[in-house]
PyMOL CGO cylinders between C-alpha atoms (Angstrom):
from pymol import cmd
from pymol.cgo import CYLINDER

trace = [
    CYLINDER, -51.88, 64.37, -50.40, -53.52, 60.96, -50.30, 0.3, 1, 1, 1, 1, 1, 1,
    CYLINDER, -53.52, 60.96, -50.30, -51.94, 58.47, -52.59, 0.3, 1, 1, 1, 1, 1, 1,
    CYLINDER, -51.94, 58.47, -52.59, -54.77, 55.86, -53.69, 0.3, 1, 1, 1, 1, 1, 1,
    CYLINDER, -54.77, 55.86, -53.69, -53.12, 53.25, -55.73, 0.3, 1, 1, 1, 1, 1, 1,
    CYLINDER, -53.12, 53.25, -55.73, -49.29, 52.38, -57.11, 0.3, 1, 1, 1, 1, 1, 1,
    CYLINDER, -49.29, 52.38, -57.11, -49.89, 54.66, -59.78, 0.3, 1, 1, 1, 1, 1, 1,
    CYLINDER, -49.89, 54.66, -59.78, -50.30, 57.22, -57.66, 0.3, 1, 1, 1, 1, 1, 1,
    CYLINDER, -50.30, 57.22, -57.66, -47.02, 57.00, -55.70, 0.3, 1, 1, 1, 1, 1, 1,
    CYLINDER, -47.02, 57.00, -55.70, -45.62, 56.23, -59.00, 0.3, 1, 1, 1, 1, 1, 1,
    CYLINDER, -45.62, 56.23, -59.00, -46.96, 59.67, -60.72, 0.3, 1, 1, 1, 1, 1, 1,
    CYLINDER, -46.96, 59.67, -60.72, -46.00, 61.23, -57.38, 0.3, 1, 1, 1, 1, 1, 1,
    CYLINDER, -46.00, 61.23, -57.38, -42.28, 60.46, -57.57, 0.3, 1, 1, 1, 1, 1, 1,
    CYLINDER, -42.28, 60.46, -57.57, -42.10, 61.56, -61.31, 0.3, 1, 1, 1, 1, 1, 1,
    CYLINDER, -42.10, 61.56, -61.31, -43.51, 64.73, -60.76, 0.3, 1, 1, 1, 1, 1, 1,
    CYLINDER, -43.51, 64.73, -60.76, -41.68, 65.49, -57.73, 0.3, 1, 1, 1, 1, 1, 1,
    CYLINDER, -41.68, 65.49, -57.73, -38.05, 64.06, -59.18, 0.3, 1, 1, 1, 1, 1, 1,
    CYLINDER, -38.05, 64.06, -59.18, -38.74, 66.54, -62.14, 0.3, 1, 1, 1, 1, 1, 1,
    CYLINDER, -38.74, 66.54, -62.14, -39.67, 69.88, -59.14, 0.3, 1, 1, 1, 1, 1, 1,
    CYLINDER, -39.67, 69.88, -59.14, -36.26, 68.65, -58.42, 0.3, 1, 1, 1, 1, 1, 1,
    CYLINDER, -36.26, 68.65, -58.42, -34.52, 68.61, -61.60, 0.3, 1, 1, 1, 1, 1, 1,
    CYLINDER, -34.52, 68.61, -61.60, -35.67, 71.96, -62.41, 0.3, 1, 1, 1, 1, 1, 1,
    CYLINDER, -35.67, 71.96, -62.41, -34.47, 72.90, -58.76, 0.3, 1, 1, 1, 1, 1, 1,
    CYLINDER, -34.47, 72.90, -58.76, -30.49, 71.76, -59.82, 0.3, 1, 1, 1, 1, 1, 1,
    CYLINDER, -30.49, 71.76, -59.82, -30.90, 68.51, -57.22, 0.3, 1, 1, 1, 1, 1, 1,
    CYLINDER, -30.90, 68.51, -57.22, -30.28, 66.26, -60.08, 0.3, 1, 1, 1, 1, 1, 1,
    CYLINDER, -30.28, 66.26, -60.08, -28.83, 64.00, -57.35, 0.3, 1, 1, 1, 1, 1, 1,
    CYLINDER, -28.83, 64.00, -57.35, -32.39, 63.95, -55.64, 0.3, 1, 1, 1, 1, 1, 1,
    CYLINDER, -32.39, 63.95, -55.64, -34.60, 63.48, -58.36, 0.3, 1, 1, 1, 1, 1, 1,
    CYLINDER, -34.60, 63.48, -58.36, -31.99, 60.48, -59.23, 0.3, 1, 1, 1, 1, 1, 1,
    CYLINDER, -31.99, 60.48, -59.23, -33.23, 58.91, -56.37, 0.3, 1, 1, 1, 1, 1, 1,
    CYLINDER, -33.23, 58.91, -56.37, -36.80, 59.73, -56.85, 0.3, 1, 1, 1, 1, 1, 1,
    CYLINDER, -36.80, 59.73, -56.85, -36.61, 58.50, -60.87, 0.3, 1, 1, 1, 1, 1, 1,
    CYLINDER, -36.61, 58.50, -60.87, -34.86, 55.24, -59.10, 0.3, 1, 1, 1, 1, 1, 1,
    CYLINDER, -34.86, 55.24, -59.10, -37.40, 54.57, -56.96, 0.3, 1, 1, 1, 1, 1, 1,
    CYLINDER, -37.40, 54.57, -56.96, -40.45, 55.28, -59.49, 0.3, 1, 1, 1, 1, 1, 1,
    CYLINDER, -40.45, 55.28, -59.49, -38.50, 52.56, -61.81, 0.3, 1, 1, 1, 1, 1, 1,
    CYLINDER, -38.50, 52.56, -61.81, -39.27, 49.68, -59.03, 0.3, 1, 1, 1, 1, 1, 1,
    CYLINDER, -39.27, 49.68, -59.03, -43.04, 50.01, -59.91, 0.3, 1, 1, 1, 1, 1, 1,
    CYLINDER, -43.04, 50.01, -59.91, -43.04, 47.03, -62.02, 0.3, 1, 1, 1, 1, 1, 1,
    CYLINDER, -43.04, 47.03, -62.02, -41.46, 45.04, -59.28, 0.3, 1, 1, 1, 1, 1, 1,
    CYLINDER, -41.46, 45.04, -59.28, -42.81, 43.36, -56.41, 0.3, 1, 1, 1, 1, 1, 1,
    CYLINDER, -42.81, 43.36, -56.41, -45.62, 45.88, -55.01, 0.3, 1, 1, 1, 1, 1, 1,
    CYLINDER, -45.62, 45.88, -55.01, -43.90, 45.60, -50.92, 0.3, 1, 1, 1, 1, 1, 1,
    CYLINDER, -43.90, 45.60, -50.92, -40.60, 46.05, -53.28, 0.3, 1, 1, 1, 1, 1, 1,
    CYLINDER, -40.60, 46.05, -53.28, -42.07, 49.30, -54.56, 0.3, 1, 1, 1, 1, 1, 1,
    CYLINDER, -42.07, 49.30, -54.56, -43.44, 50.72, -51.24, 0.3, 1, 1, 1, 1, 1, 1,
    CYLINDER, -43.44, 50.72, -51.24, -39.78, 49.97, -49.09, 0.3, 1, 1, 1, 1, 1, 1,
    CYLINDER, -39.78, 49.97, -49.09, -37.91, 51.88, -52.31, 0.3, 1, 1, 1, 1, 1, 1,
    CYLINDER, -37.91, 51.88, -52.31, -40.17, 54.50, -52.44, 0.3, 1, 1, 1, 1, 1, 1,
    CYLINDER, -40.17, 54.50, -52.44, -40.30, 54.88, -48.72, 0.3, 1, 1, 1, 1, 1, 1,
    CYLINDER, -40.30, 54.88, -48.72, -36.51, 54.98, -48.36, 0.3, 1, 1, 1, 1, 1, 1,
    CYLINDER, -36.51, 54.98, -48.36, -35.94, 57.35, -51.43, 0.3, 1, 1, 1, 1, 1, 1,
    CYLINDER, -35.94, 57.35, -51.43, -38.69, 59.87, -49.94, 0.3, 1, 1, 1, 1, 1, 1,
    CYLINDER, -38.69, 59.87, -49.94, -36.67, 59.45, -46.71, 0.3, 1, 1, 1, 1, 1, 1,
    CYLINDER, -36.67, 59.45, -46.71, -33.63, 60.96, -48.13, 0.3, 1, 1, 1, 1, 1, 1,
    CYLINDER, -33.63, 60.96, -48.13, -34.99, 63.76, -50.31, 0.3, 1, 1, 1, 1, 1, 1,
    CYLINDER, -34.99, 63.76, -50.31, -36.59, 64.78, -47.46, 0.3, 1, 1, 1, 1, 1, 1,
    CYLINDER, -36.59, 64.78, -47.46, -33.73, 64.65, -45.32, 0.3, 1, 1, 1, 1, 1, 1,
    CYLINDER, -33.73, 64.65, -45.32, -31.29, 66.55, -47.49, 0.3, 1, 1, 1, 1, 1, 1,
    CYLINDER, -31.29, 66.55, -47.49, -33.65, 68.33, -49.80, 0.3, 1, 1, 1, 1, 1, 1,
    CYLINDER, -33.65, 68.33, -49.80, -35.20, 71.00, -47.11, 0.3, 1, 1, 1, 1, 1, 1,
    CYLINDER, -35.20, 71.00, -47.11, -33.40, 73.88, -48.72, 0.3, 1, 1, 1, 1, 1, 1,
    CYLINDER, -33.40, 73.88, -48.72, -34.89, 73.12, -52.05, 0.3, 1, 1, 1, 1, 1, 1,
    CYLINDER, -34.89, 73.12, -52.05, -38.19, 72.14, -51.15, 0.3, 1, 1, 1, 1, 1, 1,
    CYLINDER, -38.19, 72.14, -51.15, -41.13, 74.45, -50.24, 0.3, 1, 1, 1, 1, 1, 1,
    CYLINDER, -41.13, 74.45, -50.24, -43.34, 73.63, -46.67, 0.3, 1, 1, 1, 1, 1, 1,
    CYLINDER, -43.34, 73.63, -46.67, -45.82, 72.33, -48.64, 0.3, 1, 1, 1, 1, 1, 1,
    CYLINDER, -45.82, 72.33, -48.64, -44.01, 69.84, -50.30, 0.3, 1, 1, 1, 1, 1, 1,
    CYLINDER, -44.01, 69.84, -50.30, -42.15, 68.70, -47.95, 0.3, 1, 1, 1, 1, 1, 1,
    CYLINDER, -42.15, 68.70, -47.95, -45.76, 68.14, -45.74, 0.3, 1, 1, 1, 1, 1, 1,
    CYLINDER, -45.76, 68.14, -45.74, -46.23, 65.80, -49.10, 0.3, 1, 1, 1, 1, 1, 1,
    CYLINDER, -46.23, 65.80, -49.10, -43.27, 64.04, -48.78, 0.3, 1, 1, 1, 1, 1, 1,
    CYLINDER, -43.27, 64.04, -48.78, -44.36, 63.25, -45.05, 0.3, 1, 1, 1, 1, 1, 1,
    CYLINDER, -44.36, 63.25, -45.05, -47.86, 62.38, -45.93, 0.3, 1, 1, 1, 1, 1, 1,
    CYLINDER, -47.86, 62.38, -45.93, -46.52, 60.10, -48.31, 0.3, 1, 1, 1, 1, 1, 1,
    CYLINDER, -46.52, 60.10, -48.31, -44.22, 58.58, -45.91, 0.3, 1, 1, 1, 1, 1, 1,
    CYLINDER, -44.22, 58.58, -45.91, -47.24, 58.01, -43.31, 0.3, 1, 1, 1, 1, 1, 1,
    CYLINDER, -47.24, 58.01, -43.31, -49.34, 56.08, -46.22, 0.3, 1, 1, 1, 1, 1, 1,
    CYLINDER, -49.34, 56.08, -46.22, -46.17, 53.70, -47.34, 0.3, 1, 1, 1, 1, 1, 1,
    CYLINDER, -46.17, 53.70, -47.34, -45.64, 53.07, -43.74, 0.3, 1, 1, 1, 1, 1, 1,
    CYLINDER, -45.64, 53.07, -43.74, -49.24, 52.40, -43.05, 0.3, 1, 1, 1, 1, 1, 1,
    CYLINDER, -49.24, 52.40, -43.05, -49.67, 50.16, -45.96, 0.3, 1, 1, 1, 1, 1, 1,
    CYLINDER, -49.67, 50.16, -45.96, -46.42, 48.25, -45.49, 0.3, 1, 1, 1, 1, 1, 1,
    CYLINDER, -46.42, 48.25, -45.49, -47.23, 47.31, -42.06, 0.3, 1, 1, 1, 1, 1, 1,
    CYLINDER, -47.23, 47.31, -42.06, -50.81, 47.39, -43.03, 0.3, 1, 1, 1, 1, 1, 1,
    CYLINDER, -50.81, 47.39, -43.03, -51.93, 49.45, -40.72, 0.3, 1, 1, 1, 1, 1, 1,
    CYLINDER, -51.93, 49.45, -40.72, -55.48, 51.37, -40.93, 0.3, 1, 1, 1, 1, 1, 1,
    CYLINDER, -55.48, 51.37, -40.93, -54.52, 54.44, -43.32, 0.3, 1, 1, 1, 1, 1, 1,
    CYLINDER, -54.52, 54.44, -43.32, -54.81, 58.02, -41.85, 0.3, 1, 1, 1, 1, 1, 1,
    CYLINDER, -54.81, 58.02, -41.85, -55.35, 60.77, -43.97, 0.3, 1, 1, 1, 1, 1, 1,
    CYLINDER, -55.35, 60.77, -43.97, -53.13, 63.89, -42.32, 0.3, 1, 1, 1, 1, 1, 1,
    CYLINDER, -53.13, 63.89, -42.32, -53.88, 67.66, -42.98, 0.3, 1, 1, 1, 1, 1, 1,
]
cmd.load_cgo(trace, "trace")
């Protein structure tokens, strides 16, 4: 997954806090819908939200989420971390 723009991560986290709705982790996608709500705020705000909410449902969603979406989560992780410490951006996969 290569995220391109705030839009992006912002689509991103809507899609995957409804995969986790329709999962049962309505605690999870909480935190994903939380984090997609900071979009309008500062855009470093909006990365360090995002990054810490896909932190978490990757930490205690692994039963619930496929290999392949977690692998999303962490190439999503890589990118916010790149671009908050603005670091050259490495596409993984």
């Amino acid at each position: 997954m290569f995220l391109t723009s705030n839009q992006d991560l912002y689509d991103y986290l809507l899609r995957l806090a409804r995969t986790l709705k329709d999962r049962g982790a309505t605690e999870l996608s909480e935190v994903a819908t939380g984090a997609s709500r900071q979009a309008t705020s500062m855009s470093t705000e909006f990365l360090g939200k995002s990054r810490i909410a896909l932190r978490r449902i990757l930490s205690e969603g692994k039963a619930i989420l496929n290999a392949s979406e977690q692998a999303d989560i962490e190439d999503a992780l890589q990118q916010l971390t790149a671009a908050i410490y603005r670091l050259p951006q490495r596409r993984v996969r």
